[in-house]
Wavefront OBJ file of the C-alpha trace (Angstrom):
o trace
v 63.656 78.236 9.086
v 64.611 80.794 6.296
v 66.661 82.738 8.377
v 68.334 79.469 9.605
v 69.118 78.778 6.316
v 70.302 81.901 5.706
v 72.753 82.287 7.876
v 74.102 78.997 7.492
v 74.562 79.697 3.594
v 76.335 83.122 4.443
v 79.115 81.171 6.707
v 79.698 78.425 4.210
v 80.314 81.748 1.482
v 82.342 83.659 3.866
v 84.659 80.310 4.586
v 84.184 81.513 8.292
v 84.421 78.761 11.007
v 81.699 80.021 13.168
v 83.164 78.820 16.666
v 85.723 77.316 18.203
v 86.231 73.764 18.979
v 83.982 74.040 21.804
v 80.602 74.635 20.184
v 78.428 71.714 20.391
v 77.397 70.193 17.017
v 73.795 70.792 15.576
v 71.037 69.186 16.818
v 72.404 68.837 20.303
v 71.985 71.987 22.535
v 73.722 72.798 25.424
v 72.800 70.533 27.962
v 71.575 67.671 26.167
v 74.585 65.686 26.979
v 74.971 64.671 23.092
v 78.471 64.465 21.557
v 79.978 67.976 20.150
v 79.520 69.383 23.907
v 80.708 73.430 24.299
v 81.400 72.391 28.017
v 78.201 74.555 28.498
v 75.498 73.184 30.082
v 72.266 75.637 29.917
v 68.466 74.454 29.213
v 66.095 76.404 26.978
v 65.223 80.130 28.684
v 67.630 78.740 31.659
v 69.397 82.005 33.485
v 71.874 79.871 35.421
v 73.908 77.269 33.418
v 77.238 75.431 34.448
v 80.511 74.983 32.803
v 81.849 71.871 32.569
v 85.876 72.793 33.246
v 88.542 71.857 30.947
v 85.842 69.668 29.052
v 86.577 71.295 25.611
v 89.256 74.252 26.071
v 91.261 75.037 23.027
v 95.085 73.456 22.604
v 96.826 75.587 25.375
v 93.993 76.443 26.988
v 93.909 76.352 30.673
v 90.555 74.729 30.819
v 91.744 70.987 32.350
v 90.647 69.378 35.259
v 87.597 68.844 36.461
v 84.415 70.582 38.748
v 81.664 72.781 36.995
v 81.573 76.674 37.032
v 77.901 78.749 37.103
v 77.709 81.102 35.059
v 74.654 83.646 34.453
v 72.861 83.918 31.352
v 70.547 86.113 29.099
v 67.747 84.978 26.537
v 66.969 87.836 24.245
v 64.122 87.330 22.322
v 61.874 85.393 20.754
v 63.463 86.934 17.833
v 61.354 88.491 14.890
v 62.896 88.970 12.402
v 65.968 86.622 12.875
v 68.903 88.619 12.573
v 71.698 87.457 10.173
v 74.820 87.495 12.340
v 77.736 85.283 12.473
v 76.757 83.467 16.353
v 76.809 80.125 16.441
v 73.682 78.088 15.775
v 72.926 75.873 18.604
v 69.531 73.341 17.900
v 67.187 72.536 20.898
v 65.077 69.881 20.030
v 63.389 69.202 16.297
v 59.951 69.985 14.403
v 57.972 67.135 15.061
v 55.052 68.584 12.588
v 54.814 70.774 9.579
v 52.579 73.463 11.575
v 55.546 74.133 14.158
v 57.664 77.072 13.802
v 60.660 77.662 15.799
v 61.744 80.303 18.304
v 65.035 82.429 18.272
v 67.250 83.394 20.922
v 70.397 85.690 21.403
v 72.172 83.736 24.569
v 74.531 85.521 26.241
v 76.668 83.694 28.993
v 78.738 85.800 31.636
v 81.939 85.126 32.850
v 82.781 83.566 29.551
v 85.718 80.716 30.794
v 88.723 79.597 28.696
v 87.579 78.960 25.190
v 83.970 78.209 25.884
v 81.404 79.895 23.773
v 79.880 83.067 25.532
v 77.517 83.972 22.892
v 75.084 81.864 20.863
v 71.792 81.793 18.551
v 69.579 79.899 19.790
v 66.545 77.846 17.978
v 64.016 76.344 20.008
v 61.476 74.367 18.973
v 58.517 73.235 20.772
v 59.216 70.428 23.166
v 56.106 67.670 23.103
v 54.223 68.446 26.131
v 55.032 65.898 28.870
v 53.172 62.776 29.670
v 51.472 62.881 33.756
v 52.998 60.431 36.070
v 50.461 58.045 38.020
v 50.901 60.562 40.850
v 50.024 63.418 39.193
v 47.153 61.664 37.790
v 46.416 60.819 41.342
v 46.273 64.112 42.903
v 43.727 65.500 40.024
v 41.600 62.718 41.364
v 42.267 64.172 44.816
v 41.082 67.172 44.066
v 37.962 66.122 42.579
v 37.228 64.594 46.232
v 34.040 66.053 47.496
v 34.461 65.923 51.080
v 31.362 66.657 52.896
v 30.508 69.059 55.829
v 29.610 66.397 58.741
v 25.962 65.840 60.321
v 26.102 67.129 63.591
v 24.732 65.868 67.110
v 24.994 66.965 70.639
v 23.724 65.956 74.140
v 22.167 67.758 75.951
v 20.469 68.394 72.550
v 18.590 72.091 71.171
v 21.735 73.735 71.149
v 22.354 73.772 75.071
v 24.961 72.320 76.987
v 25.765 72.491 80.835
v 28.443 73.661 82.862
v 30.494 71.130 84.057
v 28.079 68.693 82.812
v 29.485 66.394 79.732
v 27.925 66.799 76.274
v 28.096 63.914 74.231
v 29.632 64.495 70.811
v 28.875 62.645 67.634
v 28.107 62.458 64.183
v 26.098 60.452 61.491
v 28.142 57.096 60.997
v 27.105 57.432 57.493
v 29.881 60.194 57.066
v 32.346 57.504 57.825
v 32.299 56.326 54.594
v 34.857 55.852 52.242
v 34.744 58.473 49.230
v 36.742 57.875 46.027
v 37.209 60.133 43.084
v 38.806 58.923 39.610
v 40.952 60.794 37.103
v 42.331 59.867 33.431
v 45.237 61.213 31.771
v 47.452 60.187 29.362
v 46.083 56.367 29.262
v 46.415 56.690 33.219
v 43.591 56.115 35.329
v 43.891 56.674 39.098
v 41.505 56.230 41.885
v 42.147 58.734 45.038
v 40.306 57.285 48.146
v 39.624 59.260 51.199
v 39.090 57.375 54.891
v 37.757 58.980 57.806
v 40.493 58.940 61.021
v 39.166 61.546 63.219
v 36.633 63.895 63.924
v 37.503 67.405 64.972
v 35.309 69.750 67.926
v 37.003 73.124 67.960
v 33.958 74.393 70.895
v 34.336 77.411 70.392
v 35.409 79.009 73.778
v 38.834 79.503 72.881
v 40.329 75.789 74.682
v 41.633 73.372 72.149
v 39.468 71.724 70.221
v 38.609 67.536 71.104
v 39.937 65.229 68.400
v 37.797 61.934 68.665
v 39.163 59.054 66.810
v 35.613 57.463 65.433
v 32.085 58.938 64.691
v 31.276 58.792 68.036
v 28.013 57.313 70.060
v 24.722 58.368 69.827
v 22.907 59.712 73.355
v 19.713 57.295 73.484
v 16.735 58.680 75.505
v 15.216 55.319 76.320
v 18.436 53.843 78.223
v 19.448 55.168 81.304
v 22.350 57.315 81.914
v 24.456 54.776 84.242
v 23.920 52.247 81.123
v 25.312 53.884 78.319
v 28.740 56.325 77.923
v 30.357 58.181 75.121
v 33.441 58.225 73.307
v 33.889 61.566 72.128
v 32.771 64.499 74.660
v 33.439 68.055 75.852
v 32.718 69.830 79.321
v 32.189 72.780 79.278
v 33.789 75.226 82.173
v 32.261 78.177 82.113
v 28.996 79.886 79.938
v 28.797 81.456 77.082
v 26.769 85.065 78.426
v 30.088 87.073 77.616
v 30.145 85.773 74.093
v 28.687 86.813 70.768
v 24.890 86.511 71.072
v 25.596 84.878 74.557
v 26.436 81.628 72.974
v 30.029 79.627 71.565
v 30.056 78.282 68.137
v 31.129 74.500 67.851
v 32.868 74.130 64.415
v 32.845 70.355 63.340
v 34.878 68.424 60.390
v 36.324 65.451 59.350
v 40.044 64.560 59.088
v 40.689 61.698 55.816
v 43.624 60.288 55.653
v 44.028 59.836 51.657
v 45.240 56.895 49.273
v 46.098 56.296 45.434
v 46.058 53.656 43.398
v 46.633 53.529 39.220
v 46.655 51.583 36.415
v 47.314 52.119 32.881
v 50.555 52.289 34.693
v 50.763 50.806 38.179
v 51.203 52.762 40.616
v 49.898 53.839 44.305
v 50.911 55.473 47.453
v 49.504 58.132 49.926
v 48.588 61.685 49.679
v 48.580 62.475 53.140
v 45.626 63.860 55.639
v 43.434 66.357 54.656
v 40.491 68.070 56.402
v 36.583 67.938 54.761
v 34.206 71.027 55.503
v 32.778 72.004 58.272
v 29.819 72.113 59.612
v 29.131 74.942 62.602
v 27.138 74.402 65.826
v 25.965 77.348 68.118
v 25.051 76.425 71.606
v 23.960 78.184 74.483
v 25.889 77.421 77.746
v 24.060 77.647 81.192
v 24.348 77.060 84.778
v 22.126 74.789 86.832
v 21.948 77.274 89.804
v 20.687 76.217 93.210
v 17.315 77.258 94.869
v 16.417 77.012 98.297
v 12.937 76.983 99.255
v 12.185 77.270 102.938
v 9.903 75.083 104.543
v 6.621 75.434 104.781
l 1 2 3 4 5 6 7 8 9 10 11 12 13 14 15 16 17 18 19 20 21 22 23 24 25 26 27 28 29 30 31 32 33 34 35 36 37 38 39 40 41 42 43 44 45 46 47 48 49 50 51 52 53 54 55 56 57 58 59 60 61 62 63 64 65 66 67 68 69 70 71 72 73 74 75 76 77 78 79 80 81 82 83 84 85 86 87 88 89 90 91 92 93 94 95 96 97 98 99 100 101 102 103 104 105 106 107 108 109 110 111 112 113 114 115 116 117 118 119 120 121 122 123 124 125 126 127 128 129 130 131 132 133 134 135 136 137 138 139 140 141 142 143 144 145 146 147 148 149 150 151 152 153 154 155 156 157 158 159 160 161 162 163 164 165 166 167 168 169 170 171 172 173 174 175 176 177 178 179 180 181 182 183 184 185 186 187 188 189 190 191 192 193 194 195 196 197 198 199 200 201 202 203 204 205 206 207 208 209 210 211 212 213 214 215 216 217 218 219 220 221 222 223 224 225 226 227 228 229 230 231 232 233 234 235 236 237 238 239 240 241 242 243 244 245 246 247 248 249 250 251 252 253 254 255 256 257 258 259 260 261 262 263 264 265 266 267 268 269 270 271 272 273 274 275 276 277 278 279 280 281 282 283 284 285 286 287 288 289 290 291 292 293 294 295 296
């Protein structure tokens, strides 16, 4: 503040007006649309800023009309010391406690237009940090999902599967579940929950992988084959002896489709699908081959 002070107390000696009619009053800032406006508008540490055409040229000027010019400019500093020149002193924002100190800034705009001011000092002061919207609330709480690696079954089971024999394809209906995760922030609470739509089988011998929409059915030993069927399985075209370790790697996970809701201040919405861990599944693929025994 001294050297604000400082310089204005030099100006007022000298008699010197310290801009022309374009520079915005202080207190305002480029940009902040206040009353006073240089035509220039350019946010704190901003390297592009727009002029505002014929919106405060001097009497004769050419700047009339209307439309908005870029221009390109510098932010030299923070400052330290503050040097005493004769720039104008353009305000962004005000001390909102007695431990805040403000930064300076040389700004220097490029192609100066008309009568707008080129050249500035610049004090910023530290703008109040921002309060989180319910969404951004909502995806901290989506991030804190823990999204589990599934439980894995297959028929035939022990890691083996047939050629072109089906293997059934399922996992614990307990990972089905809903899961919710809760954030606070800035007297916001939201709730992020996370539903199951699909389970992924990439089988790891290079085809695309099966998408089932469900869990899937479980293969039950005790009723027979022609009573029961699945909804999510894979067969298997040829084995796995030219693979690593002779056998394919099934890699498993869950797809959630994922939902918001707030309060504190209402809100809600959705966050999209995203994919839980995976779980991974080697299995050996054989061939039921064919003997003939002669008769006896």
């Amino acid at each position: 503040m001294h050297g604000r002070v400082t310089l204005c107390l030099i100006a007022a000696a000298l008699g010197i007006v310290l801009a022309s009619p374009a520079v915005m009053a202080e207190g305002t800032g480029p940009g902040s649309g206040g009353s006073g406006s240089t035509g220039i508008d350019c946010a704190p540490l901003a390297t592009q800023c727009t002029v505002s055409a014929g919106s405060s040229g001097s009497p004769g000027g050419s700047g009339s009309g209307g439309g908005t010019t870029t221009v390109t400019c510098t932010w030299q500093g923070p400052l330290n010391p503050v040097p005493l020149n004769l720039l104008e002193l353009i305000v962004y924002g005000t001390q909102t406690s007695s431990s805040e100190a403000p930064d300076f800034y040389i700004v220097t705009c490029t192609p100066v237009l008309d009568d707008e001011v080129g050249e500035w000092l610049a004090e910023v002061w530290p703008q109040p940090p921002a309060e989180p919207t319910p969404g951004q609330v909502a995806q901290t709480a989506e991030a804190d999902l823990n999204l589990p690696a599934p439980t894995v079954s297959t028929a035939p089971s022990g890691g083996k599967a047939i050629v072109s024999l089906e293997s059934w394809l399922w996992i614990d209906p307990a990972d089905w579940t809903p899961i919710q995760a809760t954030a606070t922030a800035g007297g916001i609470t939201a709730t992020a929950t996370a539903r199951a739509v699909a389970v992924v089988w990439d089988m790891g011998d290079g085809n695309n992988p099966v998408t089932c929409n469900g869990p899937g059915v479980a293969y039950n030993t005790n009723i027979p084959d022609a009573d029961q069927s699945t909804t999510c399985g894979y067969t298997y075209q040829e084995t796995s002896g030219n693979a690593p370790h002779q056998q394919f790697t099934i890699t498993t996970y869950i797809v959630y489709d994922v939902s918001w809701t707030s309060v504190g201040v209402a809100g809600g919405g959705d966050l999209g699908d995203i994919a839980g861990q995976s779980t991974t599944t080697p299995v050996t693929v054989d061939e039921i081959g064919t003997v003939i025994v002669p008769n006896p």
